[in-house]
FILOVEX-781820 format. One line per field, with one value per residue (C-alpha): x, z, y; residue in one letter; residue number from 1. Coordinates in nm, 2 decimals. Last residue first. Layout:
BEGIN
u	(X|...)
w	(Z|...)
v	(Y|...)
residu	(a|...)
num	(NUM|...)
END
This chain:
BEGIN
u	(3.06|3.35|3.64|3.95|4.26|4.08|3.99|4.29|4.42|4.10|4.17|4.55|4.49|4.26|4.57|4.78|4.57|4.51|4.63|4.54|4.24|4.09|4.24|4.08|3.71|3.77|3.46|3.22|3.27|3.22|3.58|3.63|3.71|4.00|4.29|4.35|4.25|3.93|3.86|3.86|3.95|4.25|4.24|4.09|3.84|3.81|3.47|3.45|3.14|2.99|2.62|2.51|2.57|2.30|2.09|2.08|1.82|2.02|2.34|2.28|2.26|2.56|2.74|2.72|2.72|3.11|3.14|3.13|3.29|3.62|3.54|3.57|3.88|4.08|4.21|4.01|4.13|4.53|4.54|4.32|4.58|4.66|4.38|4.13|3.76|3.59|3.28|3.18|3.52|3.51|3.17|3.31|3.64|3.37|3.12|3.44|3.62|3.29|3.44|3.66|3.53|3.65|3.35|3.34|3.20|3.28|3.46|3.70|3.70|3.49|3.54|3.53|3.19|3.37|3.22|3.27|3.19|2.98|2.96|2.66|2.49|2.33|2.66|2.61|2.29|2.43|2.73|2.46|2.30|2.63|2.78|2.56|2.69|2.68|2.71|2.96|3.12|3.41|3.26|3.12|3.14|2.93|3.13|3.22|2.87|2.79|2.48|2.10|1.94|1.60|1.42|1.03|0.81|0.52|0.55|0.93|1.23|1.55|1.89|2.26|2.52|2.81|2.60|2.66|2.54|2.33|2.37|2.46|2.69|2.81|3.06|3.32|3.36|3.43|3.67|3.87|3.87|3.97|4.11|3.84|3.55|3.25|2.98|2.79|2.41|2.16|2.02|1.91|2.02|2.09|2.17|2.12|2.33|2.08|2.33|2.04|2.06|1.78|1.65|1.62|1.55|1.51|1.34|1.07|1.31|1.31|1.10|1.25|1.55|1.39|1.33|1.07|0.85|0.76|0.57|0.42|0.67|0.94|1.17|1.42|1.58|1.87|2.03|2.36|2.49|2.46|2.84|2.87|2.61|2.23|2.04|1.74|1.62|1.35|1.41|1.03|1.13|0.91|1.10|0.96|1.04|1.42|1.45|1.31|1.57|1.82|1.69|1.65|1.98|2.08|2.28|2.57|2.58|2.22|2.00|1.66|1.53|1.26|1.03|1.34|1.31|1.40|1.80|1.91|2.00|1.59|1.51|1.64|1.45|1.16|1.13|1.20|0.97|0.71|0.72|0.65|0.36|0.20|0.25|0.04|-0.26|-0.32|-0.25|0.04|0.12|0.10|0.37|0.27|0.59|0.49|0.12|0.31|0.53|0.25|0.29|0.66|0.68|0.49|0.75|1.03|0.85|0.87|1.20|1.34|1.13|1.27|1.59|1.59|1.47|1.75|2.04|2.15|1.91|2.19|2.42|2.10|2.04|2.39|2.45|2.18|2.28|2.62|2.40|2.23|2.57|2.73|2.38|2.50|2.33|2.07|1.85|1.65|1.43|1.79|1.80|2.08|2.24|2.15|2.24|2.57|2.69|2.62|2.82|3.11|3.30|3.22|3.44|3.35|2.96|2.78|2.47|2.24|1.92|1.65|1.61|1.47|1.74|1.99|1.87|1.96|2.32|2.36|2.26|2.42|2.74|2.61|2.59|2.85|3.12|3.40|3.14|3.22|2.88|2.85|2.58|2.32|1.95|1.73|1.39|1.29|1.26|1.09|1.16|0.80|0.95|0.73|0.97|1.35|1.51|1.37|1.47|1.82|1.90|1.84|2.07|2.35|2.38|2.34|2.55|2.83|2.95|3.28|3.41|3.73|3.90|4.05|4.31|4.17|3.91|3.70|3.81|3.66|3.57|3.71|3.41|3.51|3.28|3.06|3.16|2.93|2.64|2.35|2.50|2.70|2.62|2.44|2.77|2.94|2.75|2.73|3.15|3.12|2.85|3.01|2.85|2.75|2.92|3.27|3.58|3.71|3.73|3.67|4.02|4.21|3.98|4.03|4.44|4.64|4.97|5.13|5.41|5.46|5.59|5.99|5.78|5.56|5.83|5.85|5.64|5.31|5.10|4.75|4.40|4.18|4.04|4.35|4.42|4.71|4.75|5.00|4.94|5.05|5.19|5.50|5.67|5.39|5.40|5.51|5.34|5.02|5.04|5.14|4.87|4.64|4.72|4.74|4.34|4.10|4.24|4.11|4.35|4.46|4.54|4.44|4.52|4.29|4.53|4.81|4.57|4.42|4.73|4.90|4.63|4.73|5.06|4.99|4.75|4.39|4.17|4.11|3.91|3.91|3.68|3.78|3.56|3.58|3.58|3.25|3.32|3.00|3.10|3.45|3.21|3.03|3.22|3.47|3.16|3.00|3.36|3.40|3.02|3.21|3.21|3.61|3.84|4.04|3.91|4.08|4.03|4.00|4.01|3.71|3.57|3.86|4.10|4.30|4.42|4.20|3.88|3.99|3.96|3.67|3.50|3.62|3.45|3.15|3.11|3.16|2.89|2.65|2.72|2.66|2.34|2.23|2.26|2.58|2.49|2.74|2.65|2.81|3.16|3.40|3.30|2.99|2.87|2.52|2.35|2.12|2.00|1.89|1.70|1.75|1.56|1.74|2.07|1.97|1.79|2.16|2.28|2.08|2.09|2.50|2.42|2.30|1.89|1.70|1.30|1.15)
w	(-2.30|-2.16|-2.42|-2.37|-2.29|-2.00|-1.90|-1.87|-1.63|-1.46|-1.40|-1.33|-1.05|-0.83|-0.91|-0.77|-0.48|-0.35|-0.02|0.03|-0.10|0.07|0.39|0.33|0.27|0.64|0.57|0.85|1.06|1.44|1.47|1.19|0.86|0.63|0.92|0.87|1.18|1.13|0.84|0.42|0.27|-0.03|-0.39|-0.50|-0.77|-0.99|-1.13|-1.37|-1.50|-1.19|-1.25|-1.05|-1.27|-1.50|-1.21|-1.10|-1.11|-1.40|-1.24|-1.03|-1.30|-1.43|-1.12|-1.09|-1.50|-1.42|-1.10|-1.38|-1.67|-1.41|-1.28|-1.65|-1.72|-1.39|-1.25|-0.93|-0.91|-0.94|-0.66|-0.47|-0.55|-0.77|-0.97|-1.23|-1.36|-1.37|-1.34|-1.02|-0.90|-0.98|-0.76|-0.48|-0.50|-0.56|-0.26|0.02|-0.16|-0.04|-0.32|-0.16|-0.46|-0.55|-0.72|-1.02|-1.06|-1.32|-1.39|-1.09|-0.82|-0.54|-0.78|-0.58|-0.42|-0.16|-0.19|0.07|0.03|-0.30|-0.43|-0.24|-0.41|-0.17|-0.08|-0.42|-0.27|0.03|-0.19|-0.37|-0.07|0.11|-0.20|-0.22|-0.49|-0.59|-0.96|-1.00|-1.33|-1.14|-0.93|-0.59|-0.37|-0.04|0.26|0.44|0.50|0.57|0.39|0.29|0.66|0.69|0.99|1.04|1.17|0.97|0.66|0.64|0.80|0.63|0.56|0.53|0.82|0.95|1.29|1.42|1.78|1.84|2.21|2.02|1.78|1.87|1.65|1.53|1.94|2.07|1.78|1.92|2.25|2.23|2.55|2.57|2.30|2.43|2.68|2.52|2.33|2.57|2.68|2.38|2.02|1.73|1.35|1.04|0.78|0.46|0.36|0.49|0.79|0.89|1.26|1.54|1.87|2.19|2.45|2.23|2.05|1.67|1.50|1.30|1.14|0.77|0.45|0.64|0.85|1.19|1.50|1.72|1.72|1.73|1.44|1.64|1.65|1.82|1.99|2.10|2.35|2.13|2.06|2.02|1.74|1.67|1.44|1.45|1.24|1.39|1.15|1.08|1.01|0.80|0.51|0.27|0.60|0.59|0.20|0.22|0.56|0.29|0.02|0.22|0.34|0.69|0.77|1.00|1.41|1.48|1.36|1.61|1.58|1.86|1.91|1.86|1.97|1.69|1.77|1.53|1.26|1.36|1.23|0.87|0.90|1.00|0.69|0.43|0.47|0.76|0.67|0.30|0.40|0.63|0.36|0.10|0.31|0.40|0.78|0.78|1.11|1.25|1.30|1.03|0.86|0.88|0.73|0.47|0.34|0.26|-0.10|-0.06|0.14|-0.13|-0.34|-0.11|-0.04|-0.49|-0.46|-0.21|-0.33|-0.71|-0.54|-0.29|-0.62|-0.74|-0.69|-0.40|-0.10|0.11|-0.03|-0.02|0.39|0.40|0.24|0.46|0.76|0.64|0.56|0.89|1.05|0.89|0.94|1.31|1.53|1.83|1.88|2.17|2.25|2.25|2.21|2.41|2.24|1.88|1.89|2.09|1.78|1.53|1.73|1.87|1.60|1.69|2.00|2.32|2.35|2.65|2.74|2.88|3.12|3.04|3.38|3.21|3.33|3.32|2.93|2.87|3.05|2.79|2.50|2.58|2.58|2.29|2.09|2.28|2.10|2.38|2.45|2.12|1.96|2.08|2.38|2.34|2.49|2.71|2.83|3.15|3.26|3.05|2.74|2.56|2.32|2.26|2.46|2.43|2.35|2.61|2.96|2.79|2.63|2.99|3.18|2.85|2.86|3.25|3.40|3.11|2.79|2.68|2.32|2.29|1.95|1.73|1.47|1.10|0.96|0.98|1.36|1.59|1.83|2.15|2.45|2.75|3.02|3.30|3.33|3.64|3.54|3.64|3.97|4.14|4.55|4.55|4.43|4.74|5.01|4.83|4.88|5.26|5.32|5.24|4.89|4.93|5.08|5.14|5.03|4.95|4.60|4.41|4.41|4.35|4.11|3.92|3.92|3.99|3.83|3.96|4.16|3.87|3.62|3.62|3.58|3.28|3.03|3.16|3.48|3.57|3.57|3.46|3.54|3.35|3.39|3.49|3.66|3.61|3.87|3.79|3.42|3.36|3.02|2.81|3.03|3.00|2.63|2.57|2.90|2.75|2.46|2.66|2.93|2.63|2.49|2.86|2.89|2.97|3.09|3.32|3.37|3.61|3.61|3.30|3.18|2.89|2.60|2.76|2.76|2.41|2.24|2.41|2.27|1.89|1.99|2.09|1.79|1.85|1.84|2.20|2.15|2.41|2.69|2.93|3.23|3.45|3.80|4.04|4.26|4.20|3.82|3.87|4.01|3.71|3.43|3.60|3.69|3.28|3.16|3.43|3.27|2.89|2.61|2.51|2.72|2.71|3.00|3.11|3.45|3.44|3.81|3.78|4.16|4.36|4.32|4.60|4.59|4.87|4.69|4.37|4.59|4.73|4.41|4.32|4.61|4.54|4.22|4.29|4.53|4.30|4.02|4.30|4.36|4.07|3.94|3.71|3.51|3.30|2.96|2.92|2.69|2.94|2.99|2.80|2.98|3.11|3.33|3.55|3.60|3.94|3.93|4.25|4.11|4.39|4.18|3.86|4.03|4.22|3.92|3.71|3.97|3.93|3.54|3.62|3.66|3.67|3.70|3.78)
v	(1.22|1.47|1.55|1.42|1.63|1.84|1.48|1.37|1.69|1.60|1.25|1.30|1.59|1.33|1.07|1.31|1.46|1.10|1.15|1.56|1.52|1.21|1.39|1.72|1.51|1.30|1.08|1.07|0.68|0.79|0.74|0.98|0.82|0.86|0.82|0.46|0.32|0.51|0.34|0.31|0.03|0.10|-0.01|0.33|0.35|0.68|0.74|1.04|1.27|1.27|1.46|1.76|2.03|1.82|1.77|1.42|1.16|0.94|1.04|0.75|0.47|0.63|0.59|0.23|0.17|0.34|0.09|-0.21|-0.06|0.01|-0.36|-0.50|-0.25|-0.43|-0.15|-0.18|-0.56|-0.52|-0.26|-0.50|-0.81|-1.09|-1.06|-1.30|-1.15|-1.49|-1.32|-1.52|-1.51|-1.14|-1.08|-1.25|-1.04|-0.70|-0.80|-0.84|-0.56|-0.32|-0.03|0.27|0.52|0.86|1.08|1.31|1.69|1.90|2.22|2.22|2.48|2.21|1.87|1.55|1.34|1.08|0.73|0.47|0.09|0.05|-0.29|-0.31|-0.03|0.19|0.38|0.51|0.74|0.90|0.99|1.14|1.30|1.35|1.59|1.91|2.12|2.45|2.59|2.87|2.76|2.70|2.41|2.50|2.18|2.22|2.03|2.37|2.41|2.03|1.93|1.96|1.95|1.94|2.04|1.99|2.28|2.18|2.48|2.33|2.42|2.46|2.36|2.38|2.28|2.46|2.54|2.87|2.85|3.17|3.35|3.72|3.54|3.18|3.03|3.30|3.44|3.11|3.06|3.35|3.27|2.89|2.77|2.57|2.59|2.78|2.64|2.45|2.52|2.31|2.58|2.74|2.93|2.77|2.86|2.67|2.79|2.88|3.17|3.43|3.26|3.00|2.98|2.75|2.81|2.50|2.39|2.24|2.02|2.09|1.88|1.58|1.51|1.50|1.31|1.07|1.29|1.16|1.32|1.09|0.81|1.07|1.20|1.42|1.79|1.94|1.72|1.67|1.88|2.10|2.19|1.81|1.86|1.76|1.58|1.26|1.04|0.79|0.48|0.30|-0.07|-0.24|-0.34|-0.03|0.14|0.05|0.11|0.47|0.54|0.39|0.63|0.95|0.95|0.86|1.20|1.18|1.11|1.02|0.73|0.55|0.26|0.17|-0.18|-0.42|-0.72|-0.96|-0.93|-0.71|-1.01|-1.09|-0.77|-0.91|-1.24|-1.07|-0.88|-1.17|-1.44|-1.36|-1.00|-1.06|-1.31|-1.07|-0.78|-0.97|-1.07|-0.71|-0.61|-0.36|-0.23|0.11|0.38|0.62|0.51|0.19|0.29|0.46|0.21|-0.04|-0.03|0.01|-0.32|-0.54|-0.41|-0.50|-0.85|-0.91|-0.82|-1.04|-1.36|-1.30|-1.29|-1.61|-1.80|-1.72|-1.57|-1.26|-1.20|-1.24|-0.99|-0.77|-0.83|-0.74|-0.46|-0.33|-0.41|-0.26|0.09|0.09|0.10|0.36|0.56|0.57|0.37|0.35|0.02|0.00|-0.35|-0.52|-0.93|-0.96|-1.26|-1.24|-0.79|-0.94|-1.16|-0.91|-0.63|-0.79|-0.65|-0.37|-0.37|-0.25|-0.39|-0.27|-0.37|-0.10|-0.19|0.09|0.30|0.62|0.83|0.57|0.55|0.90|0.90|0.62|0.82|1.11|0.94|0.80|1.15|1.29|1.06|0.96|0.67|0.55|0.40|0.00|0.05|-0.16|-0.08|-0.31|-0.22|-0.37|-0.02|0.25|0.45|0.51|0.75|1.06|1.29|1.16|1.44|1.66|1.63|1.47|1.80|2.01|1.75|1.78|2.21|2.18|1.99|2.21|2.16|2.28|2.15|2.09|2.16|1.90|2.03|2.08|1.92|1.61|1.69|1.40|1.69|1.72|1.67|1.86|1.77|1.88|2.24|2.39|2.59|2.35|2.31|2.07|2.13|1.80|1.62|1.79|1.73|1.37|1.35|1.48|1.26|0.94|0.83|0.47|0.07|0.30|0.10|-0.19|-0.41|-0.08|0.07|-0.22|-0.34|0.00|-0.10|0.16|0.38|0.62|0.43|0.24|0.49|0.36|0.04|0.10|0.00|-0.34|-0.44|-0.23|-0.61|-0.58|-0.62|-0.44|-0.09|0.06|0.40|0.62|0.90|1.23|1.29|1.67|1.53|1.54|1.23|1.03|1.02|0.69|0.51|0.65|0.44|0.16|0.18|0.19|-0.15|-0.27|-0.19|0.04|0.39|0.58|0.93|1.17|1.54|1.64|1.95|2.00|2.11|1.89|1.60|1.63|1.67|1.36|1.17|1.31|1.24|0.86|0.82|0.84|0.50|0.45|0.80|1.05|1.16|1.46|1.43|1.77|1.73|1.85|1.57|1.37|1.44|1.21|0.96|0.97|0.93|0.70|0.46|0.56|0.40|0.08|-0.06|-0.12|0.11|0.13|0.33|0.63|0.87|1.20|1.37|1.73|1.93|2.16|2.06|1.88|1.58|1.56|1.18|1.12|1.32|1.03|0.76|0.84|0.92|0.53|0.41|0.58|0.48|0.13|0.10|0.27|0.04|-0.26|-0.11|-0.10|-0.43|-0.48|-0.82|-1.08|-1.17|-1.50|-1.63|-1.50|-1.14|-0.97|-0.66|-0.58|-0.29|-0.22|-0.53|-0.60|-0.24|-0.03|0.20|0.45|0.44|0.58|0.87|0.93|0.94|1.10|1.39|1.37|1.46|1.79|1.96|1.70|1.62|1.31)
residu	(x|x|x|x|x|x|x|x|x|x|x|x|x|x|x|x|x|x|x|x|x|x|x|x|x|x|x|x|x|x|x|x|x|x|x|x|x|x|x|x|x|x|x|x|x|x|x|x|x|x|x|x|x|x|x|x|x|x|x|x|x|x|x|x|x|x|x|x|x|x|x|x|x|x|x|x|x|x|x|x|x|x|x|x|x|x|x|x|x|x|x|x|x|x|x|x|x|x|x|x|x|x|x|x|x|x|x|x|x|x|x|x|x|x|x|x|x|x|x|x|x|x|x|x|x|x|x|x|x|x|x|x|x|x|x|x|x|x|x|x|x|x|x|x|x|x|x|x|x|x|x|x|x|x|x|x|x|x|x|x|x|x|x|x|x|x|x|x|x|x|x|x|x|x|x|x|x|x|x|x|x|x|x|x|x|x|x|x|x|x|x|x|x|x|x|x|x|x|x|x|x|x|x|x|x|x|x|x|x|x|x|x|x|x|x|x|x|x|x|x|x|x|x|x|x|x|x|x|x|x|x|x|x|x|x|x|x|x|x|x|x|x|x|x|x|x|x|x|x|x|x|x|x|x|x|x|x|x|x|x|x|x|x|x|x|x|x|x|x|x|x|x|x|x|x|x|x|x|x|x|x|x|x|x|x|x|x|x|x|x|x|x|x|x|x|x|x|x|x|x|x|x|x|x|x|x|x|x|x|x|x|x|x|x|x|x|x|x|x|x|x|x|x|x|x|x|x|x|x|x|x|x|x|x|x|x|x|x|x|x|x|x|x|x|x|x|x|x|x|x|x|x|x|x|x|x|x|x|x|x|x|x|x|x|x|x|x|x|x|x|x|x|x|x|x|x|x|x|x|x|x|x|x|x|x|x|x|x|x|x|x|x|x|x|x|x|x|x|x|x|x|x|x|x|x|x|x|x|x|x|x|x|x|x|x|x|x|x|x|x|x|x|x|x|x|x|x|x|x|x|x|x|x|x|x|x|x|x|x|x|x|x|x|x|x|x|x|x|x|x|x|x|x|x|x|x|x|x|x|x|x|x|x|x|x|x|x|x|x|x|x|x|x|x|x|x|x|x|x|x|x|x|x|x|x|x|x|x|x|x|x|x|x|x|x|x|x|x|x|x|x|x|x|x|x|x|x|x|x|x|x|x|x|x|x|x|x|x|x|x|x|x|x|x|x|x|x|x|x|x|x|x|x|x|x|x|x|x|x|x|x|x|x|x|x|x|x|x|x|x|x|x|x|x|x|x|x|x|x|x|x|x|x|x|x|x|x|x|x|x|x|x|x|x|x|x|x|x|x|x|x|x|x|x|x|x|x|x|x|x|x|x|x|x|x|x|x|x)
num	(598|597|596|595|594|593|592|591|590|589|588|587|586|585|584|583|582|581|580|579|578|577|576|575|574|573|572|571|570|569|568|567|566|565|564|563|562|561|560|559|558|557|556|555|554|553|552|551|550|549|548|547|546|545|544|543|542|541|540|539|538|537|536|535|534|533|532|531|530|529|528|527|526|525|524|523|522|521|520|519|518|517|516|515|514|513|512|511|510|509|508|507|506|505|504|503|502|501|500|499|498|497|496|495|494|493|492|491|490|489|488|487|486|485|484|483|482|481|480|479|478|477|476|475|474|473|472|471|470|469|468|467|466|465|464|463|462|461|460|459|458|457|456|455|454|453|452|451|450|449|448|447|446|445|444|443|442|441|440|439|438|437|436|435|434|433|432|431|430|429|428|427|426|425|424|423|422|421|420|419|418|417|416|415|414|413|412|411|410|409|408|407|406|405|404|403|402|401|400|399|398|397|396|395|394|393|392|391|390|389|388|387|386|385|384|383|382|381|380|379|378|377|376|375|374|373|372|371|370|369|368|367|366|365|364|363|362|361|360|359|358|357|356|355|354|353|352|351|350|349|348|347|346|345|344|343|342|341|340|339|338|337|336|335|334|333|332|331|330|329|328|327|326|325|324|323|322|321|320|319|318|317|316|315|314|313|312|311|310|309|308|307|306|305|304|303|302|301|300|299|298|297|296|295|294|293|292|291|290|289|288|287|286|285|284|283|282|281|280|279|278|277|276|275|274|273|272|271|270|269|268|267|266|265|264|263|262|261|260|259|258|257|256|255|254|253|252|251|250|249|248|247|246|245|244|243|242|241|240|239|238|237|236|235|234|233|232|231|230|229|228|227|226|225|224|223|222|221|220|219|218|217|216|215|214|213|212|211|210|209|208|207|206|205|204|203|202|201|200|199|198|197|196|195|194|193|192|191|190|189|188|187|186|185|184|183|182|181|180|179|178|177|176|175|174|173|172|171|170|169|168|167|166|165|164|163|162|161|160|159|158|157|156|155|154|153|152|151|150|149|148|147|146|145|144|143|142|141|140|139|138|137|136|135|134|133|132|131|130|129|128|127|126|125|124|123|122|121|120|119|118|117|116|115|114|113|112|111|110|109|108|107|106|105|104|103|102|101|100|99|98|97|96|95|94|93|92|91|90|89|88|87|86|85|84|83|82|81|80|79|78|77|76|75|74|73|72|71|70|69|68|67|66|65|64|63|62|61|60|59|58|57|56|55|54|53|52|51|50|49|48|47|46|45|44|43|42|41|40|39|38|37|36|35|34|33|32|31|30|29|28|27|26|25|24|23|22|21|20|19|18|17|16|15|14|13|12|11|10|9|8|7|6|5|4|3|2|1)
END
């Protein structure tokens, strides 16, 4: 089946006629969207939309968590040839407001009375002209001066056209390869949020080949938890329709552990955020004796038979059956037991926990990619695997080193430009090639590694360069260890800011009897200052000498992205860990400059 845009996955999607589609949780069951009834819906929503006049290029915004009503808007919004602008539920009302004056929008989905609200505060700066509700609501209050734009999505799709009317698919089989699809804005770890164009074409010609090697197939189900507003599970998604896997959506993550039991998912796709908590987890669990000495003793057992997992067979020694039957099925049955394919995008995994997963039986197909790439760039298949990289580079695509190490891209999957951004247009694509950010090379196979974020690298003043995920990478490692952020770019040494896991440090100080009244009271508690300080030693053990952390400063603050340090797709925000801790950043070097470094 071959595609060209998105509105061919669709109408492929449709013609399975699969009874389970998809999957959404509502009112204690998991509730099924067959295909036909997703195609019904779609079309009366496009009909809708073609009555209230929205034509080809028109931008319609969505702000909704992952549930079956966000790929309907998606889609029937693409049958048109509209432009889907998605944004995070998690944006501020002026940051949202941003997004749709930069765009344009015309209209906007919107999930639930939460968002109505938010939008209801900026209406009156925005082009908004229809409001339309995922859940059913009443536009009373502060929403009734704005009630005669606003709509219900039941209202819409309780009547209505049975398929496409042939006007509408005339004109979803006139979308072309070159037509804008989407403008994705970028979580912005720096500096304003741009939008990213990416065409039918740029994500139709990525999803032809990032999935090659994987046996995807219907009858397969996949979650869907990862922000729908991120490209990397949009693409995802769109991905699985393609192959007719059965998606359940999950809109909070909270919802996560609980849904992973119920579902019982065969395709598991995360970012290394949520690999790491899994395994935090599986060690908290593992803590005391005997439970320990059982742990440990599987985990070696696990490294000796690493490399057959990690050459996609299984273990059959005496030794490994046992380990799996106590320890590593227990920790894939917390993903549901059914998982045959794990796959990481979104932020580096780190060679340790990918290390860890395998040594536990669980092979992790990396993979890398952009929003400017629609995503991918290159994966870890079942056929071709290196641990310690992301995989070959997708056969429909270049890569090539610059003399700085920057990876650079050039294909058809490389977007569009930035909208109504000229000038950085022109900086990140140079004669076709995408300009990365990130460091890396390709080895004598044809597998990509990628050191680090460009802008990320720390140069101290003595000159020396320094790559902060990897270590950061490795302190995450320790459960005690929530976020870590690597400090010192211009400085003469290198420390690290740590966010610890406050739900493993308060158990751990009631088992210590280490008494506090509060967080702030607990990080500067000298026993848990010794304690994160062995932490960091342990890891500066395998550093260079440049390399090492020479101070550990503990913050008595979780880091999110409700609180502005993490982007919704859970990368640290490095300018914002600067700028809100700059004092006590410029207090542990102006100490040390007055004590002399061990």
């Amino acid at each position: 089946m071959s595609i060209a845009t998105l509105n061919d996955i669709y109408f492929a999607a449709v013609e399975r006629k699969l009874d389970r589609m998809m999957l959404y949780h509502d009112a204690g069951t998991w509730r099924s969207v067959s295909s036909q009834e997703f195609g019904r819906n779609v079309a009366r929503i496009a009909r809708a939309l073609y009555d209230w006049g929205i034509r080809a290029e028109d931008r319609i915004a969505i702000l909704s968590e992952n549930r079956p009503e966000w790929p309907m808007a998606d889609v029937a919004c693409l049958l048109l040839g509209a432009v889907t602008v998605p944004l995070y539920t998690t944006l501020t009302a002026e940051q949202t407001a941003f997004a749709l004056n930069d765009s344009g929008c015309r209209a906007i989905f919107l999930s639930s009375d939460q968002q109505l609200q938010k939008i209801a505060s900026i209406l009156p700066q925005t082009k908004l002209e229809k409001i339309i509700v995922m859940d059913t609501v009443e536009f009373t209050g502060d929403i009734l001066p704005f009630h005669d734009r606003c709509i219900t999505l039941n209202n819409i799709t309780s009547q209505g056209p049975e398929v496409l009317d042939g006007e509408i698919e005339i004109r979803a089989r006139a979308v072309g390869p070159d037509d804008l699809a989407t403008i994705v804005y970028t979580s912005g770890t720096t500096g304003t949020s741009k939008g990213a164009m990416l065409s039918h074409g740029n994500i139709a010609s990525n999803i032809r080949c990032s999935l090659m090697g994987f046996n995807m197939r219907p009858g397969m189900i996949s979650i869907s938890f990862l922000p729908l507003c991120h490209i990397t599970a949009r693409h995802v998604d769109f991905s699985m329709l393609y192959h007719g896997v059965t998606l359940a959506y999950v809109p909070f993550l909270e919802r996560l552990p609980a849904s992973l039991l119920e579902v019982q998912p065969s395709i598991f796709v995360a970012v290394p955020r949520v690999y790491e908590k899994i395994y935090a987890q599986a060690e908290q669990k593992a803590k005391g004796l005997p439970m320990r000495a059982i742990f440990d003793w599987a985990l070696a057992v696990g490294q000796h038979n690493k490399a057959e997992i990690l050459a996609g067979k299984t273990p059959t020694s005496r030794s490994w059956k046992l380990a799996n039957k106590l320890v590593f099925s227990k920790i894939r049955q917390g993903m549901g037991g059914k998982v045959e394919t794990f796959i990481s995008g979104g932020a580096p995994l780190g060679r340790e926990l990918a290390d860890w997963y395998a040594a536990v039986g669980i092979r992790i197909h990396e993979g890398y990619g952009l929003t400017e790439t629609s995503p991918v760039i290159a994966v870890n298949t079942p056929s071709n695997h290196r641990i310690g990289t992301v995989g070959k580079i997708l056969p429909n695509l270049q890569v090539r080193i610059a003399q700085d190490g920057e990876i650079l891209v050039k294909g058809p999957s490389v977007f569009k430009g930035y909208w109504n951004r000229p000038e950085e247009t022109r900086a990140a694509l140079v004669d076709g090639w995408f300009k990365t950010g990130d460091i890396g090379n390709i080895d004598a196979d044809g597998y990509l590694l990628v050191t680090d974020r460009k802008k990320d690298l720390i140069k101290t003043s003595g000159g020396k360069f320094i790559a902060p995920q990897p270590i950061e990478n490795s302190l995450k490692l320790n459960p005690l260890v929530g976020i870590a952020a690597v400090l010192g770019d211009k400085r003469k040494f290198a420390s690290v800011l740590v966010s610890p896991n406050f739900a493993a440090l308060e158990e751990w100080a009631r088992e210590n009897e280490v008494s506090f009244n509060s967080r702030a009271d607990l990080v500067a508690n000298p026993e848990v200052q010794a304690l994160y300080e062995g932490i960091v030693q342990g890891i500066n053990q395998h550093l260079a000498r440049f390399e090492q952390l020479k101070r550990v400063m503990l913050v008595p603050d979780e880091f999110t992205p409700d609180n502005g340090v993490l982007t919704p797709t859970m990368k640290l925000k490095r300018r914002v860990i600067e700028e809100r801790y700059k004092r006590q950043i410029d207090e542990i070097y102006a100490q040390a400059e007055a004590t002399p470094l061990k």
